[in-house]
PAZA-516230 format. One record per residue (C-alpha): residue number from 1; residue in one letter; x, z, y. Coordinates in nm, 2 decimals, padded with zeros to 4 digits. Layout:
BEGIN
k / r / xx / zz / yy
NUM / A / X / Z / Y $
...
***
This chain:
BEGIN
k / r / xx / zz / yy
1 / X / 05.73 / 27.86 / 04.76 $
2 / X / 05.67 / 27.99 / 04.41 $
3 / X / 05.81 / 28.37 / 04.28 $
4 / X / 05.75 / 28.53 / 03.98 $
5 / X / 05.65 / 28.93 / 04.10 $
6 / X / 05.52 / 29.16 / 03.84 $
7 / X / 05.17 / 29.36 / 03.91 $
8 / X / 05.18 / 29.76 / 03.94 $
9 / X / 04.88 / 29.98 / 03.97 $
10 / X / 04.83 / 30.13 / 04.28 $
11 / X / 04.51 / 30.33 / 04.32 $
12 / X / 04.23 / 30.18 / 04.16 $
13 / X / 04.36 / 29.85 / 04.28 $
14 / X / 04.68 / 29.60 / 04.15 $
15 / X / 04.94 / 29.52 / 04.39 $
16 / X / 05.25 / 29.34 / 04.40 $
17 / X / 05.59 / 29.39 / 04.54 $
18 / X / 05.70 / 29.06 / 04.74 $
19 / X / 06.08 / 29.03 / 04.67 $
20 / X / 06.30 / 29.06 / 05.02 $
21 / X / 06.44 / 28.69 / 04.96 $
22 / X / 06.11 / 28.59 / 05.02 $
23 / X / 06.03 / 28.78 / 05.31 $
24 / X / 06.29 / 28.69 / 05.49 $
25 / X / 06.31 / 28.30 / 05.41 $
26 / X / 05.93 / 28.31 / 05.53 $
27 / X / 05.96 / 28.54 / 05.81 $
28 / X / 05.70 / 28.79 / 05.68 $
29 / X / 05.61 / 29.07 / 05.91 $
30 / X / 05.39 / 29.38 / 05.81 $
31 / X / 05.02 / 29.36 / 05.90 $
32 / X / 05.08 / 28.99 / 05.89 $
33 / X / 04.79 / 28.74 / 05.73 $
34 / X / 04.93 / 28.57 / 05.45 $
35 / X / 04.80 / 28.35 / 05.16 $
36 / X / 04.88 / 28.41 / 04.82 $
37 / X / 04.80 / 28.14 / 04.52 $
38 / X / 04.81 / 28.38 / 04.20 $
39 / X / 04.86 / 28.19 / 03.84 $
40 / X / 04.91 / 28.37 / 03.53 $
41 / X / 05.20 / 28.32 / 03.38 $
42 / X / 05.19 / 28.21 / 03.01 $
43 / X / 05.38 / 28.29 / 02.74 $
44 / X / 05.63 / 27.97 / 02.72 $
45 / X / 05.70 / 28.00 / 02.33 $
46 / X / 05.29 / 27.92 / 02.31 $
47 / X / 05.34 / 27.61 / 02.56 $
48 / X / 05.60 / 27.48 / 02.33 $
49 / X / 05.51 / 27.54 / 02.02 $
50 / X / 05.44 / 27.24 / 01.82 $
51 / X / 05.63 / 27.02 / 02.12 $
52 / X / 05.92 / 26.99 / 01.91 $
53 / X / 06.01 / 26.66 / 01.73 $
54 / X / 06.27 / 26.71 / 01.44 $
55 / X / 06.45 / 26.41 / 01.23 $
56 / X / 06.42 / 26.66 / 00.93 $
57 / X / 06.13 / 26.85 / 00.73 $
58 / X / 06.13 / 27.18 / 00.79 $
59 / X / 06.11 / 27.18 / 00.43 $
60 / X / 06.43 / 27.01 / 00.45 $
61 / X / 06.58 / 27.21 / 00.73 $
62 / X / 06.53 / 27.54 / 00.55 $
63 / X / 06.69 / 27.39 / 00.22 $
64 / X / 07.00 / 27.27 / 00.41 $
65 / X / 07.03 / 27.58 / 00.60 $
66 / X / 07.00 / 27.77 / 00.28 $
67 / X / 07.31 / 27.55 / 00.16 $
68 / X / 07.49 / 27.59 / 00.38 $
69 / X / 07.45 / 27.98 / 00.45 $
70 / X / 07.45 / 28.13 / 00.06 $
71 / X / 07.30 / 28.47 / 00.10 $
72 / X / 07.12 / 28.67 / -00.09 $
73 / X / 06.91 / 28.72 / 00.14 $
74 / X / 06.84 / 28.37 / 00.21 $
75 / X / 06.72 / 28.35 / -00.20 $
***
């Protein structure tokens, strides 16, 4: 089972707050041994970036949105 908890400081130590739908779909008591796997989570825009495949330029792209879209802004 895989959750996404955020860490908070506690002492001079990190912790982290396993959510109740996981305790009780895994039956977790207190004091009880448990393993956790810990992963950091990655910024998904990064992953992606350049993962993309476009029929278009982005050259293009902007030029047609800038058509399409007459601002003054978009000068």
């Amino acid at each position: 089972m895989s959750i996404e908890v955020k860490t908070k400081r506690w002492g001079n130590s990190i912790g982290v707050i396993i959510p109740n739908e996981a305790i009780e779909r895994l039956n977790i008591k207190p004091e009880e041994d448990i393993i956790i796997e810990i992963e950091k989570k990655n910024n998904v825009l990064k992953e992606m970036f350049g993962k993309a495949k476009f029929k278009k330029s982005a050259k293009k792209m902007i030029e047609d949105f800038r058509k399409e879209n007459n601002s003054k802004w978009m000068k």
